[in-house]
PDB file of N, CA, C and O in Angstrom:
ATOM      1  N   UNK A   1       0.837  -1.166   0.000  1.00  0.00           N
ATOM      2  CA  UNK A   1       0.000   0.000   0.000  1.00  0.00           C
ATOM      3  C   UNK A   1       0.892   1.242   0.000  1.00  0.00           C
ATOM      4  O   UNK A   1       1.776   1.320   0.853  1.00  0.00           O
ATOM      5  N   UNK A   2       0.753   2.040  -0.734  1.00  0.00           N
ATOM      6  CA  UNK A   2       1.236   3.262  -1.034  1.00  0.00           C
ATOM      7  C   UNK A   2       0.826   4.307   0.303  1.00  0.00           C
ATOM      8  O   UNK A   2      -0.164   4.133   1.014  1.00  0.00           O
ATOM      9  N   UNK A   3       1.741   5.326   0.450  1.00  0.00           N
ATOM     10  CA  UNK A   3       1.612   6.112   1.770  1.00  0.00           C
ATOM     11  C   UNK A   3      -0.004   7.135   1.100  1.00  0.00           C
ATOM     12  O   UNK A   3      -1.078   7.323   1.673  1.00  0.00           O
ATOM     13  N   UNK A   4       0.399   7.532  -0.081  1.00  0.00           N
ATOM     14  CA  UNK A   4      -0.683   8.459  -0.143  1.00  0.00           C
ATOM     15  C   UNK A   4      -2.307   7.944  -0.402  1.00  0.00           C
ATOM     16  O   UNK A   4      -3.370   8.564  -0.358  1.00  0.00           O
ATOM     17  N   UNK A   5      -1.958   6.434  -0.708  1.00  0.00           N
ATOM     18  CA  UNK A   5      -3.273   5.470  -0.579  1.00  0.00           C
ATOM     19  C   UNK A   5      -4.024   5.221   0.822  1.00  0.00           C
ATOM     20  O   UNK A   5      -5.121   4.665   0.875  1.00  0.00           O
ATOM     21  N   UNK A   6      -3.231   5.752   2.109  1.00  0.00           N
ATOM     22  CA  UNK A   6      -3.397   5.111   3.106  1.00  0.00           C
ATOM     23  C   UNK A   6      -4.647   6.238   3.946  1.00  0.00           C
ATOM     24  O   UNK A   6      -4.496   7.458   3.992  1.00  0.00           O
ATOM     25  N   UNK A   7      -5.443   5.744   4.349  1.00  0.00           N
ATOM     26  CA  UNK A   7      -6.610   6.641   4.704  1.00  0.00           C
ATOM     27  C   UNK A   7      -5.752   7.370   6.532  1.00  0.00           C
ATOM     28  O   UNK A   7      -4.936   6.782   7.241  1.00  0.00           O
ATOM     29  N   UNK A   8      -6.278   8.549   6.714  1.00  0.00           N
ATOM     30  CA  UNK A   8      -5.687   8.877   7.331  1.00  0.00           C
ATOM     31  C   UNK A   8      -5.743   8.417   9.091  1.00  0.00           C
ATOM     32  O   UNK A   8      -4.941   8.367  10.023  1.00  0.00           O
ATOM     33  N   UNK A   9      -7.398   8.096   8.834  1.00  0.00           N
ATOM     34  CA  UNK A   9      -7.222   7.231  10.367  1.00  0.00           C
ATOM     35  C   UNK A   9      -6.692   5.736  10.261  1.00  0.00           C
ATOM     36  O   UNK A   9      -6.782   4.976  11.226  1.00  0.00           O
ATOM     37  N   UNK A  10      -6.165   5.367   9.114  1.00  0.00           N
ATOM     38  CA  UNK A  10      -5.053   3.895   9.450  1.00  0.00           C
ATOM     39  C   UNK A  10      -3.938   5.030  10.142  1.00  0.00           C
ATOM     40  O   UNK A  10      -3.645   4.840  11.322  1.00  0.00           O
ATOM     41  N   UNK A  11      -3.421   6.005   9.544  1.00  0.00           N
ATOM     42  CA  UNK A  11      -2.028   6.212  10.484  1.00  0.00           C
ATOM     43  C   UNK A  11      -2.291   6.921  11.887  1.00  0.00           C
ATOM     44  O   UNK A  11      -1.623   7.810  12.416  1.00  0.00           O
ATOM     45  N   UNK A  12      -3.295   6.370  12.288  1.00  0.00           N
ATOM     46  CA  UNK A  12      -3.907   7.061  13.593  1.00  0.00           C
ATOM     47  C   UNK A  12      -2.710   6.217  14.813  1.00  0.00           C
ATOM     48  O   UNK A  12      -2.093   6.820  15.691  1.00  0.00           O
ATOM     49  N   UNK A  13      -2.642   4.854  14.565  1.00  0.00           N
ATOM     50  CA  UNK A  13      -1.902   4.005  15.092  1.00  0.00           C
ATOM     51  C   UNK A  13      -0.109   4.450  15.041  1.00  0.00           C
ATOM     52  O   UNK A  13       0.577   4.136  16.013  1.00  0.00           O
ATOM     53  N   UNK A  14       0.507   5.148  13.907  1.00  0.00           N
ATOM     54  CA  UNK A  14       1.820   5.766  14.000  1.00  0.00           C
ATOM     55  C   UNK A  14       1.764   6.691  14.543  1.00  0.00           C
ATOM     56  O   UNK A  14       2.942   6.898  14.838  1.00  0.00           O
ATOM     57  N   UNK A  15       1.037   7.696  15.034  1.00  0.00           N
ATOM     58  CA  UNK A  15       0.915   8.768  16.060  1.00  0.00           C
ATOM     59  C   UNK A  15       1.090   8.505  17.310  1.00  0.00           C
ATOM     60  O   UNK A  15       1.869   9.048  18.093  1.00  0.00           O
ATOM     61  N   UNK A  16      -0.024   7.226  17.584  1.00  0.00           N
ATOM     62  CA  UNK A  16       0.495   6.702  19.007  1.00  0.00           C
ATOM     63  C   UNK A  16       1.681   6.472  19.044  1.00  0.00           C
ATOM     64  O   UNK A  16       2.072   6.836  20.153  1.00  0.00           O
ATOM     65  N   UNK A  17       2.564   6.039  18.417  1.00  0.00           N
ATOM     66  CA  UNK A  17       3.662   5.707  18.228  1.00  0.00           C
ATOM     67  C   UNK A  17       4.761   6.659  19.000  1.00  0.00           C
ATOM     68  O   UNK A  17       5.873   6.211  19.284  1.00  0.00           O
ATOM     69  N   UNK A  18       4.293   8.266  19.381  1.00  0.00           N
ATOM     70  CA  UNK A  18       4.655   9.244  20.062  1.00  0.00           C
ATOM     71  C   UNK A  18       4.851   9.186  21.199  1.00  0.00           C
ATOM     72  O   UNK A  18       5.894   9.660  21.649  1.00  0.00           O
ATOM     73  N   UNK A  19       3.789   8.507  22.133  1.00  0.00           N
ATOM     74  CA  UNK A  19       3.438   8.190  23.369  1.00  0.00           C
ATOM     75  C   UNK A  19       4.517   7.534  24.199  1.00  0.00           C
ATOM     76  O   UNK A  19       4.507   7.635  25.425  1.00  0.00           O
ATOM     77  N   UNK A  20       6.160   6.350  23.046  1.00  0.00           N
ATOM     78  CA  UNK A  20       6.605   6.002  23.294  1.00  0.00           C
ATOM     79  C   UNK A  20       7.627   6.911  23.810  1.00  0.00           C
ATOM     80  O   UNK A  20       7.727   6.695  25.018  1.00  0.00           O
ATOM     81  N   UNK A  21       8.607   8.034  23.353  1.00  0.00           N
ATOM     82  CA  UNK A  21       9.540   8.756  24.133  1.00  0.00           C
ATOM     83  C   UNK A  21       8.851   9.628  25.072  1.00  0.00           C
ATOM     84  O   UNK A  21       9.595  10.541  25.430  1.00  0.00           O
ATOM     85  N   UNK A  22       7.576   9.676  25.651  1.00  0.00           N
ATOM     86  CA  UNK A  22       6.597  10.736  25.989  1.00  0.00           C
ATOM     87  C   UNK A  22       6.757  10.010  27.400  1.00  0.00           C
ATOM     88  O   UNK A  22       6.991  10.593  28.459  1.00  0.00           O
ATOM     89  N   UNK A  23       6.589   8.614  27.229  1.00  0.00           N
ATOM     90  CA  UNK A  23       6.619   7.745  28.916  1.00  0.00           C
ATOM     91  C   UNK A  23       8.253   7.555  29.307  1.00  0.00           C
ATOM     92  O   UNK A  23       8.644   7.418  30.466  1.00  0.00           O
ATOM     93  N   UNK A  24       9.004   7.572  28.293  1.00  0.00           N
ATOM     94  CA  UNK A  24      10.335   7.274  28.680  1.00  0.00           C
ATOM     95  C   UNK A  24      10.968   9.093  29.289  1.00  0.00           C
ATOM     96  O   UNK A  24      12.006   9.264  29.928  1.00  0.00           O
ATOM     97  N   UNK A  25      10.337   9.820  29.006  1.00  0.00           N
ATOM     98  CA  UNK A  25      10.269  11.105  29.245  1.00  0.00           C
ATOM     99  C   UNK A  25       9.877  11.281  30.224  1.00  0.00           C
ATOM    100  O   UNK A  25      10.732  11.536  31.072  1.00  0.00           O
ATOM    101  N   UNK A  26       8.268  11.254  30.736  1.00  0.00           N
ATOM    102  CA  UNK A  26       8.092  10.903  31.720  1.00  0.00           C
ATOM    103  C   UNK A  26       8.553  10.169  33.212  1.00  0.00           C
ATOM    104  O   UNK A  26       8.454  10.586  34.366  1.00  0.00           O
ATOM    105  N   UNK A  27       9.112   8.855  32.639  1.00  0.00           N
ATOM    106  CA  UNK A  27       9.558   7.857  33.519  1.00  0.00           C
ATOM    107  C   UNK A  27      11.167   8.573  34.221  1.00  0.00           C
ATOM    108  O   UNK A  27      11.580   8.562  35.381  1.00  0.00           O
ATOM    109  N   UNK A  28      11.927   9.291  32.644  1.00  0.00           N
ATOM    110  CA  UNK A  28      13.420   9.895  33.510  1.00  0.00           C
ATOM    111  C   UNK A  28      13.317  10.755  33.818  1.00  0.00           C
ATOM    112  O   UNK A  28      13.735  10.688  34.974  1.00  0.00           O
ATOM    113  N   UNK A  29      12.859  12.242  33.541  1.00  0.00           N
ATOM    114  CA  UNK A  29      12.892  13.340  33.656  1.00  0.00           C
ATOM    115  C   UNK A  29      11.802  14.077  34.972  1.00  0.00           C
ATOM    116  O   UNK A  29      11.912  14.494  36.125  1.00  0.00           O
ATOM    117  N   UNK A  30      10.633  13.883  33.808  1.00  0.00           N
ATOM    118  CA  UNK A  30       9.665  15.083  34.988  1.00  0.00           C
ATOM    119  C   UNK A  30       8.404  13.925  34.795  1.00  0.00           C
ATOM    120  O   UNK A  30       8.312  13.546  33.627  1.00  0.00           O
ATOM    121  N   UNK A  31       7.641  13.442  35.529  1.00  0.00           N
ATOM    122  CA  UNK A  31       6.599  12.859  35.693  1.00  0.00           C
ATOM    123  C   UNK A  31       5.390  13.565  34.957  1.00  0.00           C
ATOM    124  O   UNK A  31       4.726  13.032  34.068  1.00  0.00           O
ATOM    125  N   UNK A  32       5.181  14.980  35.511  1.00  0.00           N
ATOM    126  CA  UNK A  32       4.017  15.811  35.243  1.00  0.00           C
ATOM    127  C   UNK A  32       4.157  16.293  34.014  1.00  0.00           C
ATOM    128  O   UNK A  32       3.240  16.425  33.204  1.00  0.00           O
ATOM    129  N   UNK A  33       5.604  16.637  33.800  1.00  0.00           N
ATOM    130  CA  UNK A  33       5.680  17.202  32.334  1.00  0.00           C
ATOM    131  C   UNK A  33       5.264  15.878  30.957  1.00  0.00           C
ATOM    132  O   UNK A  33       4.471  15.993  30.023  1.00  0.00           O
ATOM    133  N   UNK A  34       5.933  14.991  31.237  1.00  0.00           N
ATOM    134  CA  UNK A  34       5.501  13.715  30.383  1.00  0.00           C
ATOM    135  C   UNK A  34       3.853  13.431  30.430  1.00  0.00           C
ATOM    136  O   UNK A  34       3.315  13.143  29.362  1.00  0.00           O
ATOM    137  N   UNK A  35       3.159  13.494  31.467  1.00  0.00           N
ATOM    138  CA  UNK A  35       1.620  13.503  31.407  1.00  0.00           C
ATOM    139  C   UNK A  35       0.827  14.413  30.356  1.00  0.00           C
ATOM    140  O   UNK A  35      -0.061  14.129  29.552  1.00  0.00           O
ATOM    141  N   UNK A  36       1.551  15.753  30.697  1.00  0.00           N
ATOM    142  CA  UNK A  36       0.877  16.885  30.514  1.00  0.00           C
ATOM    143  C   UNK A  36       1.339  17.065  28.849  1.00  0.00           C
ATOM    144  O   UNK A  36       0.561  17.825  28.272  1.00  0.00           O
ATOM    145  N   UNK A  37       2.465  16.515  27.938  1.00  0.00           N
ATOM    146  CA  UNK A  37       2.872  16.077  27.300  1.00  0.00           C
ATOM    147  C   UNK A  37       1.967  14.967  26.294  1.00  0.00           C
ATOM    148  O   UNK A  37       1.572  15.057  25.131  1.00  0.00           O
ATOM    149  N   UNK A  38       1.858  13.950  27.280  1.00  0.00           N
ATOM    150  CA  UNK A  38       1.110  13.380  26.167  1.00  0.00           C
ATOM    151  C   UNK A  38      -0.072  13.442  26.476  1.00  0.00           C
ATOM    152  O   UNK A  38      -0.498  12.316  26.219  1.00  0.00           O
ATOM    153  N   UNK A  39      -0.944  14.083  26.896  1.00  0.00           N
ATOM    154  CA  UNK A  39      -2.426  14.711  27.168  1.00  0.00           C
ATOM    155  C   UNK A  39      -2.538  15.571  25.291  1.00  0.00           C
ATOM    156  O   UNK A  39      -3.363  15.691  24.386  1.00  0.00           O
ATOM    157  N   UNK A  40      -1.318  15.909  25.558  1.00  0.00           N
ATOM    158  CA  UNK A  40      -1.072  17.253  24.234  1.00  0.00           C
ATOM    159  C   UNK A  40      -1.290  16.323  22.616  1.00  0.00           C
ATOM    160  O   UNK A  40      -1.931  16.504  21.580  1.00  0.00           O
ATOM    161  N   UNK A  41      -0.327  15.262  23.165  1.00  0.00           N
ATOM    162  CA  UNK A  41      -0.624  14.172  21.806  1.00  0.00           C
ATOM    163  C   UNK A  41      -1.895  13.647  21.628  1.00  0.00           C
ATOM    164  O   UNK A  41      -2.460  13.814  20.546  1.00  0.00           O
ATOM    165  N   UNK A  42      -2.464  12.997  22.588  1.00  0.00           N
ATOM    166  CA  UNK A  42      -3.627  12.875  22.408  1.00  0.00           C
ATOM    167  C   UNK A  42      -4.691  13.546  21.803  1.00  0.00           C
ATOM    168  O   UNK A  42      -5.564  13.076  21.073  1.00  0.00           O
ATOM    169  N   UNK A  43      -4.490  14.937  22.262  1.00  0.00           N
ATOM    170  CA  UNK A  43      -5.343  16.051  21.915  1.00  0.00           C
ATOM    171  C   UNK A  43      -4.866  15.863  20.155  1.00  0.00           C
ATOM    172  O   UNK A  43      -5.380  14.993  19.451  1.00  0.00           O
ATOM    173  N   UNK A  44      -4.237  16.446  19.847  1.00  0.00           N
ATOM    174  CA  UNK A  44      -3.589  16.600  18.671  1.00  0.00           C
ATOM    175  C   UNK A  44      -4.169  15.302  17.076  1.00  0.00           C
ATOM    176  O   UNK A  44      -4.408  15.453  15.878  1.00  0.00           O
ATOM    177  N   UNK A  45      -4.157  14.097  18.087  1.00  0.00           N
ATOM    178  CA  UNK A  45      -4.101  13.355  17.190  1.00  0.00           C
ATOM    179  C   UNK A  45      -5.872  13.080  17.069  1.00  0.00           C
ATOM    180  O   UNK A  45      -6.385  12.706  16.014  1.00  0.00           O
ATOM    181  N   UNK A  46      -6.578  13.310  18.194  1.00  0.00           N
ATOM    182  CA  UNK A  46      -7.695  13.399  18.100  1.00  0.00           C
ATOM    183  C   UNK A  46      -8.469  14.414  17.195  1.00  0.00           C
ATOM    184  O   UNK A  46      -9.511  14.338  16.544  1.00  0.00           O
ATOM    185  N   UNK A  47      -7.574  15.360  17.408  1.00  0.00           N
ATOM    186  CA  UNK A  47      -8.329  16.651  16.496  1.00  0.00           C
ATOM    187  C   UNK A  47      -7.694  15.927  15.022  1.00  0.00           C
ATOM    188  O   UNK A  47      -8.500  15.801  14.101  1.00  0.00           O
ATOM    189  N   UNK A  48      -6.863  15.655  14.896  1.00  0.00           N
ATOM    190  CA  UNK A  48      -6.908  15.321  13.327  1.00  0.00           C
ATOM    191  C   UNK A  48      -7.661  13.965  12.932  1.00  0.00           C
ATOM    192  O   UNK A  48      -7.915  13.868  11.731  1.00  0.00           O
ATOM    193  N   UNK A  49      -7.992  13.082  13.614  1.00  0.00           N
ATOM    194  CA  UNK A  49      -8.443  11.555  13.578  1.00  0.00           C
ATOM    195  C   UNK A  49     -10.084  12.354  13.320  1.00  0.00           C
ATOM    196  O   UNK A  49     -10.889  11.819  12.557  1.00  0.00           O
ATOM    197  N   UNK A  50     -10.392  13.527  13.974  1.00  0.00           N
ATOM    198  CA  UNK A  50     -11.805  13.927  13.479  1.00  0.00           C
ATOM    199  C   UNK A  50     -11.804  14.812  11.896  1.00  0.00           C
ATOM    200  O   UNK A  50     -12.436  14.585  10.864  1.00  0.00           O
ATOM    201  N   UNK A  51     -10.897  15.790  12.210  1.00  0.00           N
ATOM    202  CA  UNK A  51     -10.747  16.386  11.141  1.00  0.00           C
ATOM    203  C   UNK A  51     -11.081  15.822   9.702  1.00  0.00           C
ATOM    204  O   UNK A  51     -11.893  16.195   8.855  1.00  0.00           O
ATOM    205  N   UNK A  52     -10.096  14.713   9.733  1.00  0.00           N
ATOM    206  CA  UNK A  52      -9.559  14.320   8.038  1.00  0.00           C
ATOM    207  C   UNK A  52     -10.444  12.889   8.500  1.00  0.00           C
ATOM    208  O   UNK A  52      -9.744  11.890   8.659  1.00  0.00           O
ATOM    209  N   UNK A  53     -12.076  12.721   8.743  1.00  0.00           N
ATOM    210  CA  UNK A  53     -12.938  11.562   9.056  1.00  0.00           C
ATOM    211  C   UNK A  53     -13.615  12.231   7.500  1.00  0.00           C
ATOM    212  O   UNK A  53     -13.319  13.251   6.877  1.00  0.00           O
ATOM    213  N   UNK A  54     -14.436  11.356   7.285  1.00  0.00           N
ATOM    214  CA  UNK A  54     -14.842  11.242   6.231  1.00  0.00           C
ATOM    215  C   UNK A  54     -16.143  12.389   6.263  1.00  0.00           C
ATOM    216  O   UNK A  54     -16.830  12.528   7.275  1.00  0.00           O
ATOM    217  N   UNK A  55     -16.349  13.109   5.123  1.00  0.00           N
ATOM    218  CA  UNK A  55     -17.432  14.424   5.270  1.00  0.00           C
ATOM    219  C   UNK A  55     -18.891  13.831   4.337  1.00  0.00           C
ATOM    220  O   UNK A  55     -18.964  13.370   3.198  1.00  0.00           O
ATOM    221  N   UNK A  56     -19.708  14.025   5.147  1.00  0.00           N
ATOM    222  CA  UNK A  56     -21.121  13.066   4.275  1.00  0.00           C
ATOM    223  C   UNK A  56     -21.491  14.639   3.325  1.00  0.00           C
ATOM    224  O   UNK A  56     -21.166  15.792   3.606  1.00  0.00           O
ATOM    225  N   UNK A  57     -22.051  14.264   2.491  1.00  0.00           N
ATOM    226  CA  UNK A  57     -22.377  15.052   1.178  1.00  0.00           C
ATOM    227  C   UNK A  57     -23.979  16.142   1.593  1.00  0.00           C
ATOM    228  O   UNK A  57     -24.578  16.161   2.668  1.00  0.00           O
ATOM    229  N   UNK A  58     -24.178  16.626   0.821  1.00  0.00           N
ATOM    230  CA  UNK A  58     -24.885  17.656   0.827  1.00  0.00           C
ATOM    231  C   UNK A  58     -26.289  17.435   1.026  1.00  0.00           C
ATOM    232  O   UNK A  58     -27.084  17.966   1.800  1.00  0.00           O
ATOM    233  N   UNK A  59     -26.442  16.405   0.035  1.00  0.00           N
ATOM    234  CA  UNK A  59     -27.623  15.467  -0.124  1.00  0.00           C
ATOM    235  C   UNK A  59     -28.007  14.760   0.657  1.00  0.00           C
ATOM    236  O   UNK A  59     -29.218  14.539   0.648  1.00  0.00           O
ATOM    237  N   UNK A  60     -27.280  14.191   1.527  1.00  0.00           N
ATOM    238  CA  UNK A  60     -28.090  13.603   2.522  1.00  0.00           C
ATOM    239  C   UNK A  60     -27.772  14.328   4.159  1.00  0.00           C
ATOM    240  O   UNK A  60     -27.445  13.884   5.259  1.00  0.00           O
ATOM    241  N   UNK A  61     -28.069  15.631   3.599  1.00  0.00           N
ATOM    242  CA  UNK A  61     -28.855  16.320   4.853  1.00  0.00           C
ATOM    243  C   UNK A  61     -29.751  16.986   4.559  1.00  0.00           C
ATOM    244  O   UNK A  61     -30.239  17.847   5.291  1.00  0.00           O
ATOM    245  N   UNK A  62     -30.157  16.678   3.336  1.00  0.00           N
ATOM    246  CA  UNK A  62     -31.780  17.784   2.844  1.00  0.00           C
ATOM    247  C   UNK A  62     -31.343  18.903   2.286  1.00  0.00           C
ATOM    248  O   UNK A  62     -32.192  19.736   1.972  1.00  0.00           O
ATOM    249  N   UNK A  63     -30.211  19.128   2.085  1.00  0.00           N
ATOM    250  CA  UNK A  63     -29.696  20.214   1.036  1.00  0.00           C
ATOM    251  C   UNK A  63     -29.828  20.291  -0.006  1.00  0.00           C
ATOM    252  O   UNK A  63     -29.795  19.155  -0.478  1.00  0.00           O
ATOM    253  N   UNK A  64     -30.027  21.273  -1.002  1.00  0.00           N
ATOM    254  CA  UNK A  64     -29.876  21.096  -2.491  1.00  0.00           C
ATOM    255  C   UNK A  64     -29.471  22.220  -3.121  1.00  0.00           C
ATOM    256  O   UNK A  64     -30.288  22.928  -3.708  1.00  0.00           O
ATOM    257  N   UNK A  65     -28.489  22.442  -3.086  1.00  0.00           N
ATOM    258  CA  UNK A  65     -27.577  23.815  -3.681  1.00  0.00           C
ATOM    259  C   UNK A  65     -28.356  24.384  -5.160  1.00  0.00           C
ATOM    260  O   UNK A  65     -28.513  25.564  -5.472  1.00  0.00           O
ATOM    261  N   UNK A  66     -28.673  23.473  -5.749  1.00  0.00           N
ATOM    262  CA  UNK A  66     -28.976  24.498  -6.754  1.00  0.00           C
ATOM    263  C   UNK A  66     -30.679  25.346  -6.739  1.00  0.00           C
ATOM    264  O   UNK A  66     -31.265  26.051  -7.560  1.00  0.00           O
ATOM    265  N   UNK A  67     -30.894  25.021  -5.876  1.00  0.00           N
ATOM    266  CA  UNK A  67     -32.030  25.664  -5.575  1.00  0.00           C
ATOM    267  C   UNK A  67     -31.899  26.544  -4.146  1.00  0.00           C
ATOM    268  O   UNK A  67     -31.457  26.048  -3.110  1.00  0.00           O
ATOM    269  N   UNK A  68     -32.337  27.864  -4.262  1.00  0.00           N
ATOM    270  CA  UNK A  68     -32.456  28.752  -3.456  1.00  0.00           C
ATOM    271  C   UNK A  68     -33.836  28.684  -2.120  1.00  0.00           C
ATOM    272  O   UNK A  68     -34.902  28.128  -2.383  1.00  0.00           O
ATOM    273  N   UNK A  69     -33.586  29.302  -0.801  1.00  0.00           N
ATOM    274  CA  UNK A  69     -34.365  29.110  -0.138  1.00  0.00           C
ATOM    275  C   UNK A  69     -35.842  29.128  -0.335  1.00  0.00           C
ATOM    276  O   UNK A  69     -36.570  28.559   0.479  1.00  0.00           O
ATOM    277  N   UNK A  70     -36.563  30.060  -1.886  1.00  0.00           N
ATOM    278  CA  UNK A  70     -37.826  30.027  -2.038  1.00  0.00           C
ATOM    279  C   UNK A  70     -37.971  28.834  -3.129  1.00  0.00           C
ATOM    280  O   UNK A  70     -38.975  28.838  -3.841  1.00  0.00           O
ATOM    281  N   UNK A  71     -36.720  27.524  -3.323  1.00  0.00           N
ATOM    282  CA  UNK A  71     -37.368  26.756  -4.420  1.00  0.00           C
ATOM    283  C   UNK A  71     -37.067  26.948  -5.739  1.00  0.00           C
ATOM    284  O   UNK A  71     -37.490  26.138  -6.564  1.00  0.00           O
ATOM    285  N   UNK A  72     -36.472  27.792  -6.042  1.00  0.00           N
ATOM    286  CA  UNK A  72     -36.839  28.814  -7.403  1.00  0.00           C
ATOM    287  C   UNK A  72     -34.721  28.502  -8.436  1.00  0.00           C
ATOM    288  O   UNK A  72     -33.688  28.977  -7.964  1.00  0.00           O
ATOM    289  N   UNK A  73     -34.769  27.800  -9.516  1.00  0.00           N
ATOM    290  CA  UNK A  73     -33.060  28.119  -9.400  1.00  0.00           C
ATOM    291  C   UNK A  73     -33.180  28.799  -9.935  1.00  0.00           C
ATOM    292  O   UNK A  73     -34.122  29.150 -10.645  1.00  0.00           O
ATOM    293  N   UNK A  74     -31.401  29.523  -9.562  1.00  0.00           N
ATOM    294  CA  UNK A  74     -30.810  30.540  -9.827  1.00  0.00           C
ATOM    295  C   UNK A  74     -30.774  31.392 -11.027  1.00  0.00           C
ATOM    296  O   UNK A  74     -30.071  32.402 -11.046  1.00  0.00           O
TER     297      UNK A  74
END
């Protein structure tokens, strides 16, 4: 599979992949900072795991662009 074939929540799983120097960070350095750290990844990868989710179409929410609010096209 090609990288640009790959839908973007399959690489949801290489993001976690972050989490790994984040606990070893955690574990040597600063406890709170490594938490507060990967709270941040999480966040991050969540906002994009929604972001780039798939967008349902126009049509099936009762929309219909080419017609104006009185019915009438353009």
């Amino acid at each position: 599979m090609e990288f640009e074939d790959a839908s973007p929540r399959v690489a949801l799983p290489v993001g976690l992949i972050a989490l790994l120097p984040l606990a070893w960070y955690g574990i040597s350095d600063s406890v709170m900072a490594g938490i507060v750290s990967a709270v941040n990844v999480v966040l991050i990868l969540a906002c994009l795991y929604i972001a780039f989710s798939p967008v349902e179409s126009a049509h099936e929410h009762g929309h219909d662009r080419d017609h104006d609010s009185n019915g009438t096209t353009p």
